[in-house]
C-alpha positions in Angstrom: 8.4 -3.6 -13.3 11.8 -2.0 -12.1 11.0 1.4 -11.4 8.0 3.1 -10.4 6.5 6.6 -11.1 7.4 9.4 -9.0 3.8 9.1 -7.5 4.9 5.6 -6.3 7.9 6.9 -4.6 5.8 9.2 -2.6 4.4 6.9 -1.0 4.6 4.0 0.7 2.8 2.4 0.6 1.1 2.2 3.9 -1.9 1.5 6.9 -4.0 2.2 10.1 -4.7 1.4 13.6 -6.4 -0.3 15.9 -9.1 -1.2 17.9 -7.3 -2.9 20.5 -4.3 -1.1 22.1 -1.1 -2.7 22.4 -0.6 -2.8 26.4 -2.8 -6.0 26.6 -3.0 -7.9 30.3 -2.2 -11.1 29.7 -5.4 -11.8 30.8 -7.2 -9.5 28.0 -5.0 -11.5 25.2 -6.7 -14.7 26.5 -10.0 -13.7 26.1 -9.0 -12.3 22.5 -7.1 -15.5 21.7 -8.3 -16.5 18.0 -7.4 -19.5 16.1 -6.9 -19.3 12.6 -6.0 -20.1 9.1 -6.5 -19.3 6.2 -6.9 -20.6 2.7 -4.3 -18.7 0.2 -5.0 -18.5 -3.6 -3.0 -16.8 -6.3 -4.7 -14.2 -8.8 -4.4 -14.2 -12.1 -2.8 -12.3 -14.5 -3.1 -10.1 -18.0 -0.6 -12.9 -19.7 2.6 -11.8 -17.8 4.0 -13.6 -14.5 3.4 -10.9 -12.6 0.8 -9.1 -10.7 0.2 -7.2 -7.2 -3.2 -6.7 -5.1 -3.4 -4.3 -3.6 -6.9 -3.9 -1.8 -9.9 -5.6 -1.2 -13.2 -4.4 0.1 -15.7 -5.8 2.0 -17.8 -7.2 -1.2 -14.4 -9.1 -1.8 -13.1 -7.3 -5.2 -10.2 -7.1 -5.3 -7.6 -4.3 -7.1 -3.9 -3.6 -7.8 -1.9 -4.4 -11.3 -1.2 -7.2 -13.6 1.4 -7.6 -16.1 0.6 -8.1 -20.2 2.3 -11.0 -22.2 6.2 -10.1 -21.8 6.1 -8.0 -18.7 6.9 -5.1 -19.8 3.4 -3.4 -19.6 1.3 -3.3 -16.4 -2.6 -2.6 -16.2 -4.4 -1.8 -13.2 -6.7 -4.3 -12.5 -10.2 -5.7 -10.5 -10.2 -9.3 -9.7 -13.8 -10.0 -9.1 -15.9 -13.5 -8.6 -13.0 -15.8 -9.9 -12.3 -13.1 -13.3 -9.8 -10.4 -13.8 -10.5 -7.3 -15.8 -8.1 -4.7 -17.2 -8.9 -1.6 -16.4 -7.4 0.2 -19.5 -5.1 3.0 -19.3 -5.5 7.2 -20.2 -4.4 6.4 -23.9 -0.4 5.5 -22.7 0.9 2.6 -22.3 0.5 1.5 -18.3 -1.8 2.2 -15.7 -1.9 0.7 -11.7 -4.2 1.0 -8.9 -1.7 0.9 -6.5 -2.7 1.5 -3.1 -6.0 0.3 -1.3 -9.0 1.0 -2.6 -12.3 0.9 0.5 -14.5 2.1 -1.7 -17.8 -1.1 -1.4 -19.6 1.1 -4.8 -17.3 0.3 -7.6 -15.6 3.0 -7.4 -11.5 2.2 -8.0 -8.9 5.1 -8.2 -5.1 4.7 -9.5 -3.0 6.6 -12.4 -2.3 6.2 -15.8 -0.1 7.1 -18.3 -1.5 9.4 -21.7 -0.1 10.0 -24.8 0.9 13.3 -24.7 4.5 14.0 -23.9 5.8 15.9 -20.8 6.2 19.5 -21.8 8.8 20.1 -18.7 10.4 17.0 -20.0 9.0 15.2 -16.8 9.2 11.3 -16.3 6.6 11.3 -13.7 4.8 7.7 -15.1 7.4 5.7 -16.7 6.7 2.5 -15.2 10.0 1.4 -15.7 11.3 3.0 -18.8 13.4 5.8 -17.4 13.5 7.7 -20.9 9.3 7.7 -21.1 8.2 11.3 -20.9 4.2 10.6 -20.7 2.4 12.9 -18.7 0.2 10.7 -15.8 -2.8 11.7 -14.4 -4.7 10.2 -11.9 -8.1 8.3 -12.8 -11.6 7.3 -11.3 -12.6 4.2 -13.0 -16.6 3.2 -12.5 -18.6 0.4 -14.5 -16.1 0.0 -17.7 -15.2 3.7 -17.5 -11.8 5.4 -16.8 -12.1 9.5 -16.3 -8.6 11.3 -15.4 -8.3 13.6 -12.4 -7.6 17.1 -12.5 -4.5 18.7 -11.5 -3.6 21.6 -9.6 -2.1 23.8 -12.6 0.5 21.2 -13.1 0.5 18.1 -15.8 0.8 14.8 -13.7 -1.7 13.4 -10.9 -2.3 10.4 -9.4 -4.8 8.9 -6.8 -4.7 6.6 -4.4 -8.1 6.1 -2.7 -11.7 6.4 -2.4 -14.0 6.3 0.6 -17.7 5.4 0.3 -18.8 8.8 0.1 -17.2 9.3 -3.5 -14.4 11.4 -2.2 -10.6 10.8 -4.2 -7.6 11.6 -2.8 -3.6 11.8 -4.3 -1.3 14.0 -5.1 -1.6 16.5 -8.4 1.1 18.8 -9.4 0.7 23.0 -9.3 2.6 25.5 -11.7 5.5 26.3 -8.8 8.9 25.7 -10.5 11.0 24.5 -7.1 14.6 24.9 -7.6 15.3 22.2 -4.9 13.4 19.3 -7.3 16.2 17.0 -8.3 15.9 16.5 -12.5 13.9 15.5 -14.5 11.0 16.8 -12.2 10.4 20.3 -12.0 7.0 21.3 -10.3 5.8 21.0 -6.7 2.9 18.7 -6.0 0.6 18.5 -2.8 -2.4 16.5 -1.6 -5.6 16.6 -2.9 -9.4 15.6 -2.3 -11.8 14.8 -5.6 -15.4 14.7 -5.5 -17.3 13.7 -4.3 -18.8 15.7 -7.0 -17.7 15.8 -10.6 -15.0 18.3 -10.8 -13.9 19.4 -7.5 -10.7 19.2 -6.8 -9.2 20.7 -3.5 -5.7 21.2 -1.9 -4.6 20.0 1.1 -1.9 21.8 3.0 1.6 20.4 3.7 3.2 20.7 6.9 4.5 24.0 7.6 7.9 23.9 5.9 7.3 21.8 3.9 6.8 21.7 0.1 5.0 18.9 -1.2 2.6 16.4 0.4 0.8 13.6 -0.9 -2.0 11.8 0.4 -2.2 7.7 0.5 -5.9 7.6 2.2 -8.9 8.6 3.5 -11.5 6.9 5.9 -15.5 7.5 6.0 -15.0 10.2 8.0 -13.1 12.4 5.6 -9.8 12.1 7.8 -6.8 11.9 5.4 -3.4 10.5 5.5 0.2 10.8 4.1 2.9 12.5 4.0 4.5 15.6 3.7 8.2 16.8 3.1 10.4 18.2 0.4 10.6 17.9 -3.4 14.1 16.8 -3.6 13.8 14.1 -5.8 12.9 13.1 -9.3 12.2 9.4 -10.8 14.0 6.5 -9.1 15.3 8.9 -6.3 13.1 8.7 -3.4 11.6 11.9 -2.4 12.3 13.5 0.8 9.4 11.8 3.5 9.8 13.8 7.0 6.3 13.6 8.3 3.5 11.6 8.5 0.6 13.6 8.5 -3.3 13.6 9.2 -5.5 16.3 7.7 -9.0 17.0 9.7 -11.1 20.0 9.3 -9.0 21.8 7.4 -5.7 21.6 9.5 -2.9 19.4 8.8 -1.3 17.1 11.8 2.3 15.6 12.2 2.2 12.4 14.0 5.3 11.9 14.8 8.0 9.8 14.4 9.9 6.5 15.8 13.1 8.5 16.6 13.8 9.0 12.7 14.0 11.9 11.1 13.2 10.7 7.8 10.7 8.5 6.0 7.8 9.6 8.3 4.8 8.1 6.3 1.1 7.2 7.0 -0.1 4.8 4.8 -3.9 4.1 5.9 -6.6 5.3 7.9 -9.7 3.0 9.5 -12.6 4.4 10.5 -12.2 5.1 14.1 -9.1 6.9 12.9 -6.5 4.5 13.9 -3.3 5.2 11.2 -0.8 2.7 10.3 2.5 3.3 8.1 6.2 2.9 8.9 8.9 5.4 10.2 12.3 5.5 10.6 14.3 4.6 14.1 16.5 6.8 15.4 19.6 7.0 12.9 17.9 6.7 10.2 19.3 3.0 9.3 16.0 1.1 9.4 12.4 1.7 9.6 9.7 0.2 11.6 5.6 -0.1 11.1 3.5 1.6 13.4 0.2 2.4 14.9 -0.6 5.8 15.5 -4.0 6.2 17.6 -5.4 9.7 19.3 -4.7 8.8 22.8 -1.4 6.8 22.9 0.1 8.4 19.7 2.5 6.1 17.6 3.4 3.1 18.7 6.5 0.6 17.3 4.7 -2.6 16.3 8.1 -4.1 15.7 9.1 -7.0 13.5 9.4 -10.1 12.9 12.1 -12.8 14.8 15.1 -12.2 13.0 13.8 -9.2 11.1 15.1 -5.9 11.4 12.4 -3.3 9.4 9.0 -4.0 8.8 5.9 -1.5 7.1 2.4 -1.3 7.7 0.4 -1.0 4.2 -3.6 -2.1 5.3 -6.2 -2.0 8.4 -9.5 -3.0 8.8 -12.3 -1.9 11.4 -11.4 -4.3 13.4 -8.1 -3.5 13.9 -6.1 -6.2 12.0 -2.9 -4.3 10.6 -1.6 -6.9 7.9 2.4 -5.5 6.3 6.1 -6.8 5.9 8.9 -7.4 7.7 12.1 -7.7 6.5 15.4 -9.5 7.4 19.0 -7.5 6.7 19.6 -8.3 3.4 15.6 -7.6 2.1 13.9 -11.0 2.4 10.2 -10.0 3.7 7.2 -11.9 4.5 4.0 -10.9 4.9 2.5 -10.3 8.5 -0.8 -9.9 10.3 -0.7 -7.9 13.3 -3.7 -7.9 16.0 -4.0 -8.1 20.2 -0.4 -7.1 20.5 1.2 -9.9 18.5 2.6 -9.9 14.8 2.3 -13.1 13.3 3.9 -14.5 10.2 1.0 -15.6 7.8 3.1 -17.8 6.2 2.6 -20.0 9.3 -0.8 -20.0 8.5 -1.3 -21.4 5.3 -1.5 -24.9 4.4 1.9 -26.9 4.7 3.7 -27.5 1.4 2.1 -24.7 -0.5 4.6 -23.5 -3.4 3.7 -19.9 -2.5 5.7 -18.0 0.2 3.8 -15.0 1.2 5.8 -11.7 0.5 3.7 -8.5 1.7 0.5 -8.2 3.0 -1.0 -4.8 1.8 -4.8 -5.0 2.7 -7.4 -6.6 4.7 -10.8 -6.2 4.6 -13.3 -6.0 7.5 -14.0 -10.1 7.0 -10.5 -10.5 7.5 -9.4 -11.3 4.0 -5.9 -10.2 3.4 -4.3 -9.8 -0.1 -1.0 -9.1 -1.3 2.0 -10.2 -3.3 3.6 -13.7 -3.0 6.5 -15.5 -4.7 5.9 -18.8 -6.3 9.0 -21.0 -5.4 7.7 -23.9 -7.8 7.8 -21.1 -11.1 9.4 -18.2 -10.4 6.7 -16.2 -10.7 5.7 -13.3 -8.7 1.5 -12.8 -8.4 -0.7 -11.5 -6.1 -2.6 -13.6 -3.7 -5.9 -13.6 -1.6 -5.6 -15.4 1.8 -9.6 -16.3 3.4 -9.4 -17.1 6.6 -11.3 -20.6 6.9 -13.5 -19.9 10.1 -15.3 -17.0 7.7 -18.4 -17.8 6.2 -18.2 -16.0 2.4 -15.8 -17.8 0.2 -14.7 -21.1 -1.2 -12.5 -22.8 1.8 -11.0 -25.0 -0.5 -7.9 -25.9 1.1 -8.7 -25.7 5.0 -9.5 -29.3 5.3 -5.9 -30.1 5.7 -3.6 -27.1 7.0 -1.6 -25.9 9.8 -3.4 -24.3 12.6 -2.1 -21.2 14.3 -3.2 -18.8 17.0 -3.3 -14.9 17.1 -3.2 -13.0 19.3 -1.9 -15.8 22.0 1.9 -16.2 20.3 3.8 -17.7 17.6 1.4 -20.2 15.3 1.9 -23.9 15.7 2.6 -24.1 11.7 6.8 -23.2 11.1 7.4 -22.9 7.6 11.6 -21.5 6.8 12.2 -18.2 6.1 13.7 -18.5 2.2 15.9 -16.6 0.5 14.2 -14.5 -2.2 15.3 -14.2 -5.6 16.9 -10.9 -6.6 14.7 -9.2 -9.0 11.6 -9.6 -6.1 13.7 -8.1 -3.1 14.7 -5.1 -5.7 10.8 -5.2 -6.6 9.7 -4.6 -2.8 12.3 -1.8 -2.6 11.3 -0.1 -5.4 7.6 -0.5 -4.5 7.4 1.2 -1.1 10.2 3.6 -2.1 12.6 2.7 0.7 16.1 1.6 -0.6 17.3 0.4 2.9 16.5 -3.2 4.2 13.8 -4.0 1.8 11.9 -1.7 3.0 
């Protein structure tokens, strides 16, 4: 659970915009005031203490990784009407579906390690042992049936998300040998579309000067996000993010930046085209989430009180952006962003609750958020699923008695402490968006 694979660190993961601009009257917020909160249960795992969801879509299932008996194997995983199934792997060891998945068909993409060694000596999959040289290759997984992902000429893949018109996207390696790659990786790799029919695989551009590019998401539309930027890295050495990028018809788009010059990245993509993700602030110290929209560009959607970087991982139609946001020494909770105001969800939740909310990383379009939480009563680090009790779907066990905040009108009425997390889950945060600095 340490270290992730080289597709990991090319991401970051993280999400889109919104339907309601920031520059709200006061008026405007009024009318948009909502009360909420919402009814938080833990997922389960594969017999480890760990696990991490990472979507949801609107028929509710749930996907992202769970750890085996000993934690030191992860499968990707679909929670689905109260049971969790593993997913498998390509005939290695580990497997995740790591970023969100929109797909509302069953289909549910992600990577996996095989059992044939790296010939270049790559450790593009290790999922935490440095020294594993499996080759990974991204996978399509569809009723009980995992198929890998071509590459570009290259031997490692992954994928990171599906829309509902069968259409993959990722990141595949191509033959170039670039000089600049930091050891053990050799190869280049760019952004790709697969599908939506069975073998097509096509290349997206990077930005122009740029060598490599990845791709984290793509909406109904066919507009895609990520990033683009430099090799410069290999395993456990964060590659070189510069810009966030849209590609549309062909053409690739830098969004822009916060002030930073590096880690630029665009993380998700609604369907009205509203991008989320986080960049860096001038200097290059710390790194904030934003909202990136066609006619107002990208816009800082701050932090937290207290906090000093934050990331955007998940949107919904609606415009709900849900993330983290960090303190200085890498404690993060979970927010939900909408009508202008980030909210802490941990203020939502009922009072007393053993779980503190860690990162948000998706939300679907009935306003259920998932992500990963810290359970302060065992240790334990599993994903959660957070139903907001005003919806009509799902078991509201647990809203009788609980705090109740308001969006979109301030700070909730529910105040639970910011804690001081544990180590080994700050250094799991880190290492799962990629960022080193501030927890990002």
């Amino acid at each position: 659970m340490k270290s992730r694979t080289w597709m990991w660190m090319i991401v970051v993961s993280l999400f889109a915009a919104l339907a309601t601009p920031i520059g709200l009257t006061a008026q405007d917020q009024e009318q948009n005031k909502k009360h909420a909160r919402y009814s938080v249960k833990t997922l389960g795992t594969l017999g480890g203490t760990s696990s991490d969801a990472a979507g949801i879509n609107n028929k509710g299932w749930v996907t992202g990784y769970a750890s085996l008996t000993g934690d030191t194997v992860l499968h990707a995983s679909l929670w689905r009407n109260g049971v969790i199934t593993d997913l498998g792997t390509l005939g290695g060891v580990n497997s995740n579906s790591y970023w969100p998945v929109k797909n509302d068909k069953g289909l549910i993409a992600g990577f996996a390690q095989t059992s044939t060694v790296d010939p270049l000596g790559e450790t593009a999959c290790t999922f935490g042992v440095p020294d594993s040289h499996q080759t990974c290759l991204g996978f399509l997984w569809q009723h009980g049936v995992m198929t890998p992902l071509a590459t570009l000429g290259g031997n490692n893949s992954g994928a990171t998300g599906v829309n509902n018109r069968g259409q993959i996207v990722g990141a595949a390696e191509n033959s170039t040998h670039d000089p600049s790659c930091i050891s053990p990786q050799v190869l280049d790799y760019e952004a790709v579309i697969w599908g939506p029919r069975k073998g097509d695989v096509r290349e997206l551009p990077a930005f122009s000067g740029d060598s490599v590019a990845a791709a984290f998401a793509i909406n109904d539309n066919g507009q895609v996000v990520g990033e683009s930027g430099s090799c410069g890295s290999g395993l456990g050495l964060s590659p070189i993010y510069i810009h966030a990028v849209l590609w549309q018809d062909g053409s690739v788009t830098d969004l822009g930046n916060l002030g930073g010059v590096m880690n630029n990245v665009a993380n998700a993509i609604n369907d009205g085209g509203q991008v989320v993700g986080g960049s860096d602030l001038s200097g290059d110290t710390t790194g904030h989430a934003f909202l990136w929209t066609k006619h107002n560009g990208m816009q800082d959607l701050g932090t937290l009180p207290g906090d000093v970087s934050s990331f955007a991982n998940g949107i919904n139609n609606e415009g709900q952006v849900v993330g983290y946001s960090c303190d200085i020494s890498g404690n993060c909770r979970a927010f939900l962003w909408q009508n202008g105001v980030m909210t802490d969800i941990n203020t939502l939740i009922t009072p007393g609750s053993s779980l503190y909310l860690v990162s948000g990383n998706d939300i679907n379009d009935e306003g259920d958020i998932v992500g990963q939480a810290f359970d302060q009563s065992s240790g334990d680090s599993p994903g959660f699923l957070a139903t907001p009790c005003d919806g009509d779907r799902h078991d509201k066990g647990g809203c009788e008695d609980g705090a109740e905040g308001t969006i979109g009108a301030g700070s909730a009425t529910s105040e639970r402490p910011n804690i001081t997390l544990p180590e080994n889950v700050r250094n799991l945060l880190k290492q799962r968006r990629g960022f080193g600095r501030g927890g990002r």
